[in-house]
MDAnalysis code that builds the backbone (N, CA, C; Angstrom):
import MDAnalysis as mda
import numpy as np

u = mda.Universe.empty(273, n_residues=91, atom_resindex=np.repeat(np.arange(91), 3), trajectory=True)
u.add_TopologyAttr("name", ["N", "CA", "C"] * 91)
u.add_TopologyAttr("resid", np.arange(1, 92))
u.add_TopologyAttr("resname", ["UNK", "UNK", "UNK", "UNK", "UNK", "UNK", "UNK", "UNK", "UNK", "UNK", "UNK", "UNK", "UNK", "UNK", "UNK", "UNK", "UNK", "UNK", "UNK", "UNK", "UNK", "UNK", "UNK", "UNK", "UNK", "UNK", "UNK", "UNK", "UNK", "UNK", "UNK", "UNK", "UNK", "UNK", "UNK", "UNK", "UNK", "UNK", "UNK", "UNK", "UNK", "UNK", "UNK", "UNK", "UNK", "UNK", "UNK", "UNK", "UNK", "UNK", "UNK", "UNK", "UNK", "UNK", "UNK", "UNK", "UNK", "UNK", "UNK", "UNK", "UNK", "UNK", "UNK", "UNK", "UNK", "UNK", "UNK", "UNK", "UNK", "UNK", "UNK", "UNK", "UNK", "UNK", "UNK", "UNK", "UNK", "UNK", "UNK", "UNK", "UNK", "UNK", "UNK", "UNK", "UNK", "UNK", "UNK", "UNK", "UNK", "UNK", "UNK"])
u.atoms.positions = np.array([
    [137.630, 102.472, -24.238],
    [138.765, 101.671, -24.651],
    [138.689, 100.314, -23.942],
    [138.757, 99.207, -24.914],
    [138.768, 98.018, -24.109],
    [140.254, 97.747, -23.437],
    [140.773, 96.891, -22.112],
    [141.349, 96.109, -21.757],
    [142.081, 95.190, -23.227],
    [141.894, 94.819, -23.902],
    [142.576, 94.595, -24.967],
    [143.643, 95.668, -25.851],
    [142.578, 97.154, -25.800],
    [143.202, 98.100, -27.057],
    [144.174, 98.591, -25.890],
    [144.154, 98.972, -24.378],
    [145.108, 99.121, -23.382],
    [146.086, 98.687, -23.295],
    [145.832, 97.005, -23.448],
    [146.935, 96.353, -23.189],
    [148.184, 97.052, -24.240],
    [147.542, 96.194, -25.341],
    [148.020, 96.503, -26.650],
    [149.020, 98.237, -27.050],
    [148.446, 99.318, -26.449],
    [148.878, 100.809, -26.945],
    [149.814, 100.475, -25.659],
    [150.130, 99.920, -24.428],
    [151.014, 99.762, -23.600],
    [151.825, 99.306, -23.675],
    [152.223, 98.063, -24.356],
    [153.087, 97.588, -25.195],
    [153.243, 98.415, -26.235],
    [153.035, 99.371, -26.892],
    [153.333, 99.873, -27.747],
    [154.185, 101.505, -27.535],
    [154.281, 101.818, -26.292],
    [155.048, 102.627, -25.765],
    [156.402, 102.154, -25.657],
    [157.248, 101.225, -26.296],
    [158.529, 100.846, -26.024],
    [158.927, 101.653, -27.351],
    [157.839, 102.113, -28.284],
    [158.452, 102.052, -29.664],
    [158.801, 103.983, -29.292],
    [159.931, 104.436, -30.408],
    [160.310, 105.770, -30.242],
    [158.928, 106.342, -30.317],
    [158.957, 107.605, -29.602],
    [157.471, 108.081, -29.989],
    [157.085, 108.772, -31.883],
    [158.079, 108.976, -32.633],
    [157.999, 109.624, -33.559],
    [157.350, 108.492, -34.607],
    [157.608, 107.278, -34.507],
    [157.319, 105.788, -35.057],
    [155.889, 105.808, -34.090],
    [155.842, 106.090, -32.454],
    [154.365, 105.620, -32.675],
    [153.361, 106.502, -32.914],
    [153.567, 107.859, -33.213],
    [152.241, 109.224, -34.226],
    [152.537, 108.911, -35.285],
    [153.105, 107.961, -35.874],
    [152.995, 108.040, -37.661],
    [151.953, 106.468, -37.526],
    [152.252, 105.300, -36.847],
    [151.398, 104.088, -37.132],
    [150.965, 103.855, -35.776],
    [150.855, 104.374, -34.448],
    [149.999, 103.132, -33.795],
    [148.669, 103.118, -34.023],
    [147.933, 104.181, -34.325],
    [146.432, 103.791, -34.649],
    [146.123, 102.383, -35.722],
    [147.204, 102.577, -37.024],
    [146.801, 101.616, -37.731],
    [147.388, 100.075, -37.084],
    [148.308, 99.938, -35.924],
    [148.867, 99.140, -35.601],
    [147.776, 98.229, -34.691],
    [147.166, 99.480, -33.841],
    [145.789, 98.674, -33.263],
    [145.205, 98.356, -33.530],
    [144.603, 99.430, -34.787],
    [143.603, 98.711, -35.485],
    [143.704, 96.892, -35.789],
    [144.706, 96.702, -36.399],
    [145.437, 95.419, -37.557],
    [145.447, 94.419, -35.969],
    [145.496, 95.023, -35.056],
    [145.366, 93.854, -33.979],
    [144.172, 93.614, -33.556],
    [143.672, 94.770, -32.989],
    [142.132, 94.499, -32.787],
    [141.378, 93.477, -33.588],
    [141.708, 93.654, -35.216],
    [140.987, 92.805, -35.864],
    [141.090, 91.275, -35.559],
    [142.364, 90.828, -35.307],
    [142.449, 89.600, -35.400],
    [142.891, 89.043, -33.909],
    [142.639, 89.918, -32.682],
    [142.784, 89.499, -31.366],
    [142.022, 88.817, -31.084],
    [142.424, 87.351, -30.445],
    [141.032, 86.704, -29.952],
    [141.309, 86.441, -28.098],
    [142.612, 86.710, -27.770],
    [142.463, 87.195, -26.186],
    [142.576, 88.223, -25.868],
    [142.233, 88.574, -24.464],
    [142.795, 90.152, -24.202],
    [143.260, 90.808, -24.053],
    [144.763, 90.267, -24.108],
    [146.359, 90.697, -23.960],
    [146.532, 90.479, -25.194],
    [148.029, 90.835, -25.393],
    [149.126, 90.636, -26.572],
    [149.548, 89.246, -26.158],
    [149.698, 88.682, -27.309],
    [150.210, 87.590, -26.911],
    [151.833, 87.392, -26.839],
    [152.477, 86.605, -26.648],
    [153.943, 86.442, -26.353],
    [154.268, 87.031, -27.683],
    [153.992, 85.889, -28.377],
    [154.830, 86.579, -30.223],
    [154.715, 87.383, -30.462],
    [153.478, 88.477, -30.126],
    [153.001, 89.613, -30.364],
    [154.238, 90.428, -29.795],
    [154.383, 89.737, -28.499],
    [155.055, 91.153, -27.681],
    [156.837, 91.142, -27.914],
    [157.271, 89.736, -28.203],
    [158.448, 89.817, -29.061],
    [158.442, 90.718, -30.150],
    [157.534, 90.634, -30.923],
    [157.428, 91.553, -32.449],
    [157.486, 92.879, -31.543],
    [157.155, 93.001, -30.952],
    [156.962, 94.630, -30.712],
    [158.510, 95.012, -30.040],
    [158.720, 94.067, -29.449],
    [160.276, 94.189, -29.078],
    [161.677, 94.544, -29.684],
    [161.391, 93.804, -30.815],
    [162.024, 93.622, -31.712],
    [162.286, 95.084, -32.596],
    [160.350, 95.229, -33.043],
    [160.352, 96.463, -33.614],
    [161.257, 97.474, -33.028],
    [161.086, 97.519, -31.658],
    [161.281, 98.532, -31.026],
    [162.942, 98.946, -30.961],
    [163.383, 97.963, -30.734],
    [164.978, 97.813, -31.266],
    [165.458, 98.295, -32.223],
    [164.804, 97.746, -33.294],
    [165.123, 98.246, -34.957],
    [164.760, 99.107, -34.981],
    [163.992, 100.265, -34.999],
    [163.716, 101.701, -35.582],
    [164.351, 102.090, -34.255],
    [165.097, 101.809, -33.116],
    [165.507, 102.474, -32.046],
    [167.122, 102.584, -32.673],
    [167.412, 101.776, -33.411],
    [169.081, 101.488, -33.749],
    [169.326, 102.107, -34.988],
    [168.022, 102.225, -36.187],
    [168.113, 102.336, -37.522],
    [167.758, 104.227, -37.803],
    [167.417, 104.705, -36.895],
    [166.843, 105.950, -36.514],
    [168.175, 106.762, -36.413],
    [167.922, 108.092, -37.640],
    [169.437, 108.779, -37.661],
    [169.934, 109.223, -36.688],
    [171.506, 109.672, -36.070],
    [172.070, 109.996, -35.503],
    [172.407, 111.376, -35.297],
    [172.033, 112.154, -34.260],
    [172.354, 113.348, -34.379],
    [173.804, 114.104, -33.948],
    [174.721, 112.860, -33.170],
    [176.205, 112.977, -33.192],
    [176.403, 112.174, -33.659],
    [178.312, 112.387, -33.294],
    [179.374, 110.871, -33.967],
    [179.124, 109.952, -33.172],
    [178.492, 110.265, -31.761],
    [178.812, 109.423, -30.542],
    [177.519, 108.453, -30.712],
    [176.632, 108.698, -30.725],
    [175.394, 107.676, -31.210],
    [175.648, 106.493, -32.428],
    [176.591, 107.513, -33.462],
    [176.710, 106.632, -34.732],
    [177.613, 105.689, -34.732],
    [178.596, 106.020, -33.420],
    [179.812, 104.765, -32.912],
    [179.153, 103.767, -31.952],
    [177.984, 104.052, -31.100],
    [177.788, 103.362, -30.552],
    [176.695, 102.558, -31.019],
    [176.285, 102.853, -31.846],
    [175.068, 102.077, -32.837],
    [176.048, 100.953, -33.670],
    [176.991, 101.663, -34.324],
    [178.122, 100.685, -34.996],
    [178.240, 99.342, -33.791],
    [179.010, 100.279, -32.575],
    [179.648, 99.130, -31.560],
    [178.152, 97.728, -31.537],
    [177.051, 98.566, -31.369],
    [175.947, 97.267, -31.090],
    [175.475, 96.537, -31.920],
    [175.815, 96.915, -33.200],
    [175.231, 95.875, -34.449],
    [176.787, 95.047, -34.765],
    [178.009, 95.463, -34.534],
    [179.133, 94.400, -33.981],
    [178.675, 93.619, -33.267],
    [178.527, 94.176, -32.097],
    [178.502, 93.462, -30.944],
    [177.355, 91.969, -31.388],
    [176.070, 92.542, -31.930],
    [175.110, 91.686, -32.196],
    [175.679, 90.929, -33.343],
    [176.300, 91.245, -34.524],
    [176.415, 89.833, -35.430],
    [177.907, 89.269, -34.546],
    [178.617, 89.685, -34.114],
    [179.466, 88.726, -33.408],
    [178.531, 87.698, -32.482],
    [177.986, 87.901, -31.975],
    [177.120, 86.821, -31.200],
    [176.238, 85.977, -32.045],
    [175.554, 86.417, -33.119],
    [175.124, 86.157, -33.855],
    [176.283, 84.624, -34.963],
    [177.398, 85.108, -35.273],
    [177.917, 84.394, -35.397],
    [178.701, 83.272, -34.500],
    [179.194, 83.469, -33.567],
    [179.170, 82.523, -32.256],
    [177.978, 81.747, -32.125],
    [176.668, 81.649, -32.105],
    [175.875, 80.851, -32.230],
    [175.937, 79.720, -32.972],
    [176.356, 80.395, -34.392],
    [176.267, 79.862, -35.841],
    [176.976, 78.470, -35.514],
    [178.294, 79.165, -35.378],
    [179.279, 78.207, -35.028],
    [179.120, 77.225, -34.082],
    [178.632, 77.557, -33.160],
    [178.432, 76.801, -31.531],
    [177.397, 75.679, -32.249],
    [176.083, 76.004, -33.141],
    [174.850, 75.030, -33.447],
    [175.263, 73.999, -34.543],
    [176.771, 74.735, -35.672],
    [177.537, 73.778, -35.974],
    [177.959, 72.661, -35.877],
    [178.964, 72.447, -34.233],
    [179.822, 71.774, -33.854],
    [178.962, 71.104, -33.185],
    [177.568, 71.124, -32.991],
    [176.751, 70.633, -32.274],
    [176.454, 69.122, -32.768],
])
């Protein structure tokens, strides 16, 4: 395993594990191909961040208590989301 495919499957442990046995092989692969340093790069590792969020939030609920608090954080996020809006507005 190169220092690249390491880096890369290490960053890729943020994602639920059930999301990473269905794609990280093909996920490395699709990087490997087009890596030209030996880390992830920043954008890379935002995307993976990101990912990791979304199938962490979008991923069913097995109580009420997950499904209120998943509610509370996608509030929570377009309220801020809109506060921005507004704030880059008045700008």
């Amino acid at each position: 395993m190169t220092p690249a495919e390491r880096g890369y499957r290490r960053m890729l442990r943020l994602l639920p594990a059930e999301f990473r046995h269905d794609w990280e092989e093909d996920m490395v692969n699709a990087y490997l191909e087009r890596a030209e340093e030996g880390r992830p790069t920043a954008g890379e590792r935002l995307s993976i961040v990101a990912l990791a969020i979304r199938t962490r939030l979008h991923r069913g609920h097995a109580s009420a208590r997950g499904e209120l608090l998943s509610r509370a954080v996608h509030a929570f996020a377009l309220t801020a989301l809109l506060y921005q809006s507004v704030a880059t507005c008045n700008s």
